[in-house]
C-alpha positions in Angstrom: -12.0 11.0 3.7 -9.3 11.0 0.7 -6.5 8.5 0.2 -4.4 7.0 -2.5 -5.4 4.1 -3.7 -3.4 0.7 -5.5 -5.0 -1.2 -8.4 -7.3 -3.0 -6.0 -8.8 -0.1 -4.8 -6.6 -0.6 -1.4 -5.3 2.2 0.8 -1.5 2.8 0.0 1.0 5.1 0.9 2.4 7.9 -1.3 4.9 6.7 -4.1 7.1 9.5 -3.2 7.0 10.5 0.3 6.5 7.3 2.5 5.6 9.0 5.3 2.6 10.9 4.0 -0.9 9.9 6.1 -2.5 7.3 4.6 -5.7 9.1 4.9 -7.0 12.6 4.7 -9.7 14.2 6.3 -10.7 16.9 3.0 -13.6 19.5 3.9 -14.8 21.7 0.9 -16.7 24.8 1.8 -17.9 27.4 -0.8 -19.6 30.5 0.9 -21.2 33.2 -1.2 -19.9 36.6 -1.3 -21.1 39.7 -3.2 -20.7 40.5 -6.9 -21.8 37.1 -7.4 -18.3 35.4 -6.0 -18.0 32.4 -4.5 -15.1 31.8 -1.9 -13.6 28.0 -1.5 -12.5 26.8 1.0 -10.2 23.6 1.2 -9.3 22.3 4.6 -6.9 18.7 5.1 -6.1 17.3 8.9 -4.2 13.8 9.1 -6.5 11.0 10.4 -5.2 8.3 12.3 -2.3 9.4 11.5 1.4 8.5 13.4 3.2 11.8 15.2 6.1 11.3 12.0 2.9 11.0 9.7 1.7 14.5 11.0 5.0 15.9 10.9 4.8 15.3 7.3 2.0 16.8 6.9 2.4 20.2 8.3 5.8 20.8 6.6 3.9 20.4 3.5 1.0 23.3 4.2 2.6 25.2 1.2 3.0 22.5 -1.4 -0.4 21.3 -1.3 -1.7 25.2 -1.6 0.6 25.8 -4.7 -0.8 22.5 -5.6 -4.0 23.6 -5.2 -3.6 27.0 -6.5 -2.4 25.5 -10.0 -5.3 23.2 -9.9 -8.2 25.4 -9.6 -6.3 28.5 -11.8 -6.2 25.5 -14.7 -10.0 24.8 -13.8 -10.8 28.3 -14.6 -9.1 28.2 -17.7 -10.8 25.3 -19.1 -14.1 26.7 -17.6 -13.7 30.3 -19.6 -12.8 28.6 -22.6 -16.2 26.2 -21.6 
């Protein structure tokens, strides 16, 4: 489960878009492939979400991936430098 979190370690909603889900269902998968590759896999659904809270959600498929994408290519930096 992911969700943002206050101070208190309480659930709270995003500071910029009120009607994100308050939680997250988040399920990593890496598969091996050859040449000694591995293949992630990140998949998010809403949970317990409201319809407008799922609404959200989906128009945002292609933030989170560039999100993502900038995330992981700084993680392979850091790691090659490692």
């Amino acid at each position: 489960m992911n969700a943002l979190s206050d101070e208190a370690s309480g659930t709270t909603r995003h500071p910029i878009v009120p009607t994100w889900p308050l939680e997250l269902l988040t399920t990593v998968t890496l598969e091996e492939q050859p040449g000694g590759k591995t293949k992630l896999t990140v998949r998010w659904s809403p949970h317990n979400a409201t319809v407008e809270e799922c609404k959200t959600f989906n128009a945002s498929h292609e933030i989170m991936r560039q999100g993502w994408d900038s995330t992981l290519d700084r993680l392979v930096e850091y790691l090659a430098k490692a």
